[in-house]
C-alpha positions in Angstrom: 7.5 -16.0 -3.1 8.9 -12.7 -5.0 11.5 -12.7 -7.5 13.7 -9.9 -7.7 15.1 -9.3 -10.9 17.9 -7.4 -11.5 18.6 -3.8 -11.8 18.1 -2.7 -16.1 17.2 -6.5 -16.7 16.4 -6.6 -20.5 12.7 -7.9 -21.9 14.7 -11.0 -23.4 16.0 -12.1 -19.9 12.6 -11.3 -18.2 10.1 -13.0 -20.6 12.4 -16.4 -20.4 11.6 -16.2 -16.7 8.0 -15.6 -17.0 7.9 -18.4 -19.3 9.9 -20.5 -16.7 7.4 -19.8 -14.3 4.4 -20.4 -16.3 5.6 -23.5 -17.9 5.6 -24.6 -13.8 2.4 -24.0 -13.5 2.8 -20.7 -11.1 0.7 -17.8 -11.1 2.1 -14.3 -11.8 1.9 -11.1 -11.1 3.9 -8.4 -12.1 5.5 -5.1 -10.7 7.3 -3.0 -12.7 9.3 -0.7 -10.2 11.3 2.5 -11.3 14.4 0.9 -10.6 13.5 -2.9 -11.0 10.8 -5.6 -11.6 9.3 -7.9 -8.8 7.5 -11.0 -9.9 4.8 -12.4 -7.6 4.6 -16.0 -7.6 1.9 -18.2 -6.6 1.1 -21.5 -6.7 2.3 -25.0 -5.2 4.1 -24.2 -2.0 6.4 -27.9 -3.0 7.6 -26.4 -5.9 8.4 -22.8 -4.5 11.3 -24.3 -2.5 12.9 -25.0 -5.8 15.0 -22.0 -5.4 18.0 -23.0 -7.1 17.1 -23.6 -10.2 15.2 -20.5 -10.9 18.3 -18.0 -9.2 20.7 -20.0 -11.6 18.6 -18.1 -14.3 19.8 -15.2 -16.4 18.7 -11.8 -15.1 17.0 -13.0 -11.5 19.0 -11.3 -8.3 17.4 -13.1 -5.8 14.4 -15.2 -4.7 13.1 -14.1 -1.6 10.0 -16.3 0.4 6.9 -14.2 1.8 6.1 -15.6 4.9 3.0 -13.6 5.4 -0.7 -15.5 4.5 -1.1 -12.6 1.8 1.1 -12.3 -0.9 0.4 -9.6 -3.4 -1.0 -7.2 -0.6 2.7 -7.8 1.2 5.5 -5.0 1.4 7.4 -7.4 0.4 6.3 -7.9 -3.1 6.0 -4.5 -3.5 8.0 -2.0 -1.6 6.2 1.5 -2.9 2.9 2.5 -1.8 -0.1 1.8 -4.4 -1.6 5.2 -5.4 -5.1 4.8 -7.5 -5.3 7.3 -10.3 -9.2 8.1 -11.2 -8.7 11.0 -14.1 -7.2 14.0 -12.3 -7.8 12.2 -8.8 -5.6 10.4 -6.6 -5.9 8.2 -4.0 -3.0 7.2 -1.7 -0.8 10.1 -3.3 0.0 13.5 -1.4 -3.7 14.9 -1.5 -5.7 13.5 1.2 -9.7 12.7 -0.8 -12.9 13.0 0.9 -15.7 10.9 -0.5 -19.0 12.6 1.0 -23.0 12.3 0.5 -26.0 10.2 2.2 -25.6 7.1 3.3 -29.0 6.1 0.7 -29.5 7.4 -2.7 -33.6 8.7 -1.6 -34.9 10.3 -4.3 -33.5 12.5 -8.0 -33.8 15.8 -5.8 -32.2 14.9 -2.7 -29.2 13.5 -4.3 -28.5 16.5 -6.9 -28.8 18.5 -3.4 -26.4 16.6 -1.4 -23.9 16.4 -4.9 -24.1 20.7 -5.1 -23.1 20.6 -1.2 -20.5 18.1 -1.3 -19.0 20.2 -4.9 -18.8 23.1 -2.9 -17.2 21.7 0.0 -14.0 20.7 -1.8 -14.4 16.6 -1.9 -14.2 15.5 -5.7 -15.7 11.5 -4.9 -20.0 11.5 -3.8 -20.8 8.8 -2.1 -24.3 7.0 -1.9 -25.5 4.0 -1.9 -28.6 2.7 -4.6 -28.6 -0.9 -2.7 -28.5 -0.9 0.8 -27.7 -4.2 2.7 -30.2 -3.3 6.4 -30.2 -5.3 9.4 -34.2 -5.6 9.1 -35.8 -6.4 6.3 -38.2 -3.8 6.3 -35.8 -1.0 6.3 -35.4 1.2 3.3 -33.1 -1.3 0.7 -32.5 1.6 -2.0 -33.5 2.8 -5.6 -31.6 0.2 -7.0 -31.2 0.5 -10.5 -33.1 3.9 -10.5 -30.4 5.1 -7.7 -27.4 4.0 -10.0 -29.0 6.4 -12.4 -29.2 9.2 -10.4 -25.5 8.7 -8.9 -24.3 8.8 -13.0 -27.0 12.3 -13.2 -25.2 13.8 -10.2 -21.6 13.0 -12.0 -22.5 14.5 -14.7 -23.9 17.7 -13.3 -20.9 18.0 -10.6 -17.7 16.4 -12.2 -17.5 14.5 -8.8 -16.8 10.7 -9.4 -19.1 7.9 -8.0 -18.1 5.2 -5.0 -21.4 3.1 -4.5 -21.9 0.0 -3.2 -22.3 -3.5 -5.1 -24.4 -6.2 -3.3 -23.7 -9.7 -5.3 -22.2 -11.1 -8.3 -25.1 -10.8 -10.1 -25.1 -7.0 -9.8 -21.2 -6.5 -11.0 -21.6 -5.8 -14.2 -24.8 -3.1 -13.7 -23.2 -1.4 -10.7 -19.3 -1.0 -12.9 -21.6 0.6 -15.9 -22.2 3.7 -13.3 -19.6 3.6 -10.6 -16.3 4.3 -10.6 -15.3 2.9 -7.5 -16.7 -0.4 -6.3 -17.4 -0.5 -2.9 -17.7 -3.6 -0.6 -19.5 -3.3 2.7 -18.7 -4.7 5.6 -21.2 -7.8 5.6 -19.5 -8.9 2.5 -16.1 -8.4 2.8 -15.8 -12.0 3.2 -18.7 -13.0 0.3 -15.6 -14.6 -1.7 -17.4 -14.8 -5.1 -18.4 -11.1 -5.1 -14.3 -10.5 -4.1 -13.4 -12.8 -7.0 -15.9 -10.9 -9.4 -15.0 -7.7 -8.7 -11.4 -8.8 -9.0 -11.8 -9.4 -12.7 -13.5 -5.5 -13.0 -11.2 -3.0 -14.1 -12.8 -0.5 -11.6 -11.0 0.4 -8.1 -12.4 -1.3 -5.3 -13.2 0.0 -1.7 -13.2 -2.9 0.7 -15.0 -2.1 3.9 -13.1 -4.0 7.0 -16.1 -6.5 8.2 -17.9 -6.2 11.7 -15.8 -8.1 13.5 -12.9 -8.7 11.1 -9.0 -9.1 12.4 -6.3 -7.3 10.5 -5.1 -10.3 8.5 -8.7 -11.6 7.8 -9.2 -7.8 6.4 -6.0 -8.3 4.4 -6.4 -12.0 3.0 -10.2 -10.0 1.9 -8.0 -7.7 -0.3 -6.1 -10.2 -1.5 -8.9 -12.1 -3.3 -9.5 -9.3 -5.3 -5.5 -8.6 -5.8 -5.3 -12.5 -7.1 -8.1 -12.4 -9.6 -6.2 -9.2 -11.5 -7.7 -5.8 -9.8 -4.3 -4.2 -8.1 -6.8 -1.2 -7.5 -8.2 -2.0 -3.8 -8.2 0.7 -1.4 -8.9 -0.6 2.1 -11.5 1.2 4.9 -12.1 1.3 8.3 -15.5 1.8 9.4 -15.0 0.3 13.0 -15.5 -3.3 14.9 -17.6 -4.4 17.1 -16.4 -4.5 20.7 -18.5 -4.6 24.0 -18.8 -0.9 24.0 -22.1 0.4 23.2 -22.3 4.4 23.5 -21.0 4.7 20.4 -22.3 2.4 16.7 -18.7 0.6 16.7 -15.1 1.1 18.2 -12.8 2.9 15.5 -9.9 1.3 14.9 -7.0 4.2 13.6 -4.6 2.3 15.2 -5.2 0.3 12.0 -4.2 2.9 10.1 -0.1 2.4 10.6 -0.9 -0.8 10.7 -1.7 -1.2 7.6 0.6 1.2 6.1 3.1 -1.1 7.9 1.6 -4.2 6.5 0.6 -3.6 3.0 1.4 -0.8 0.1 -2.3 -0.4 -0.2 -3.7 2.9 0.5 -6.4 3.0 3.2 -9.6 5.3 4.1 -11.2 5.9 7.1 -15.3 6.0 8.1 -15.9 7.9 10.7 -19.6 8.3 10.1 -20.0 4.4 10.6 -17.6 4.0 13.0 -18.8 6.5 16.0 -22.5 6.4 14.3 -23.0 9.7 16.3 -22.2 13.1 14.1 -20.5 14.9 17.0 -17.9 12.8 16.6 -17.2 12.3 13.0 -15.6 15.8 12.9 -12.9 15.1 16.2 -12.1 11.3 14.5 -12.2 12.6 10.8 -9.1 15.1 12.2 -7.5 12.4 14.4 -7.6 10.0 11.1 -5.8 12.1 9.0 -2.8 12.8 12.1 -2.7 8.6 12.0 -2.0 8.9 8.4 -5.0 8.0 6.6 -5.3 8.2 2.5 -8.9 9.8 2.9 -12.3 9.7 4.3 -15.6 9.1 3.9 -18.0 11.3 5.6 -21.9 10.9 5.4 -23.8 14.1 4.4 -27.3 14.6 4.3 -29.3 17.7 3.5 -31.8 17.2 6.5 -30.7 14.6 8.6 -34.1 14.4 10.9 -35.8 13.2 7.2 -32.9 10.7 6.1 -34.5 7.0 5.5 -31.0 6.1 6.4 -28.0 7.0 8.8 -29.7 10.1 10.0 -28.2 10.4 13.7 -24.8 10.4 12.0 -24.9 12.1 9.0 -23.7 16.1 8.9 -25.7 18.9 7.6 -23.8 20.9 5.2 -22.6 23.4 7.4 -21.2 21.1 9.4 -19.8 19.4 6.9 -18.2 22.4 5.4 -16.8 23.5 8.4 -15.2 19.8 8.8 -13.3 20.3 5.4 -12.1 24.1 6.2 -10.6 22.1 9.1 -9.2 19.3 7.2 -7.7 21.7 4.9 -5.7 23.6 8.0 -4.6 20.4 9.3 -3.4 18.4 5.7 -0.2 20.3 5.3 0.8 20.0 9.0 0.9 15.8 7.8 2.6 17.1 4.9 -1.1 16.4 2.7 -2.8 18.7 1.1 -7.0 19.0 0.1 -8.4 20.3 -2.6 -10.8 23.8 -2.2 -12.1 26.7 -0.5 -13.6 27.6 2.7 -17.8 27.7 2.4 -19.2 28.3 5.6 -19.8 30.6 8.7 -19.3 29.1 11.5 -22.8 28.5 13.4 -24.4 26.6 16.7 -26.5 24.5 14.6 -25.9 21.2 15.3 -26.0 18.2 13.0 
């Protein structure tokens, strides 16, 4: 349940609820709005139909019961939309952000490449990932710890933040010393100690929707993380698995309302992953953003033919540039904006 507290309520009034609460064993999370502050309450679903008691108390307006299997996720417990502040970068605000790069940190060289391209093309996040979950085990698996070091080089030389993947629990605490966004792929979005570790970072989180994940199963994924103390989880579609099989998966941006309906969490869409074909990230990139999506992520590679991972659906950069030019045209027309310049001539080359 939420309790609503009332408008200008005094720190007095407020902290003898919170110790109410906590003296009833309850967990609680608070959000402070402009205009008033929302408790989240869980805990014993007996003792939350006490509602009496706890309205009779000084400075609470109402009690209100969230009906929905995730709590702190809800719109009801909080009404605004979560915006994640990174230093001068947000996500879920007015400026639509584009995390780009290869889907595999390869090599020192090919990374610093791709970070230069995807600088110049406006996005300010580089994706890439240093451990790779594959389907076979003898696919490439990533530089690991070498990678992670190589991501931090490519900051440092571009300004561009870092969204890379973390594997396991046992990895948290290596992959937040170079990241600063945590993301969890799709295989794992229901690994419920890595949700619970990461929960207790203070880095953001980017959960990947799983294969063949529902809406609420993506949701009660979030909300692991939101329970353990991280409010910082930005949600992304990547596609689901249907019995289509011309394209990698089915892309879901009917999600996209969905979840802005749902939730106050800001979401991102994968359109490399989701089509796995690159003549169609470009056309579902732009549909995304019309659907009213918070960002995207969009693999880029250097030389696709060579890429140990993703190849047939990453862009070269003039593709890629040309895709952001676009993007820029069509923010303000959703009444977003995105950062930079046009850096390309238009070309037949394909990839």
């Amino acid at each position: 349940m939420i309790v609503v507290m009332e408008k200008g309520v005094s720190e007095e009034k407020l902290e003898r609820v919170l110790d109410y609460l906590q003296g009833k064993g309850f967990s609680l999370h608070i959000s402070r709005g402009i205009e008033r502050t929302i408790i989240g309450v869980l805990g014993d679903k007996n003792k939350m139909e006490e509602r009496l008691p706890l309205e009779a108390l000084e400075g609470v307006e109402k009690v209100v019961p969230i009906l929905t299997p995730y709590k702190l996720a809800s719109r009801e417990f909080k009404a605004q939309d979560t915006v994640i502040t990174i230093g001068d970068v947000t996500i879920g605000g007015q400026e639509l952000q584009v995390m780009a790069g290869p889907c595999a940190v390869e090599s020192r060289e090919q990374l610093l490449e791709t970070a230069a391209i995807v600088k110049q093309g406006g996005a300010k996040i580089l994706r890439g990932g240093a451990f790779k979950p594959r389907t076979s085990p003898y696919s490439f698996q990533g530089l690991e710890k070498k990678g992670l070091e190589y991501l931090a080089e490519a900051r440092e030389t571009t300004g561009l933040l870092i969204v890379t993947e973390v594997m396991d629990t046992r990895s948290v605490d290596l992959v937040s010393r170079y990241a600063d966004i945590l993301q969890i792929g799709a295989r794992n979005m229901q690994n419920f100690p890595l949700l619970k570790e990461v929960g207790k970072t203070n880095k953001p989180v980017l959960l990947k929707r799983g294969l063949s994940a529902t809406v609420e199963e993506w949701i009660m994924a979030a909300e692991y993380i939101l329970a353990a103390g991280n409010n910082q989880v930005i949600l992304c579609e990547r596609g689901i698995r249907t019995f289509e099989t011309y394209t990698r998966n089915t892309l879901d941006l009917s999600v996209v309302p969905v979840i802005k309906h749902l939730t106050h969490l800001p979401i991102i869409v994968d359109p490399s992953h989701g089509t796995g074909k690159w003549r169609l990230v470009g056309p579902m990139a732009k549909a995304a953003v019309v659907a009213g999506v918070d960002g995207l992520i969009i693999e880029v590679h250097p030389n696709p033919v060579e890429a140990l991972s993703d190849g047939p659906q990453s862009l070269k950069p003039e593709k890629y540039y040309q895709l952001m030019e676009e993007l820029r045209q069509l923010a303000p027309v959703m009444s977003r904006s995105l950062s930079g310049t046009a850096h390309f001539e238009k070309t037949g080359t394909e990839g």
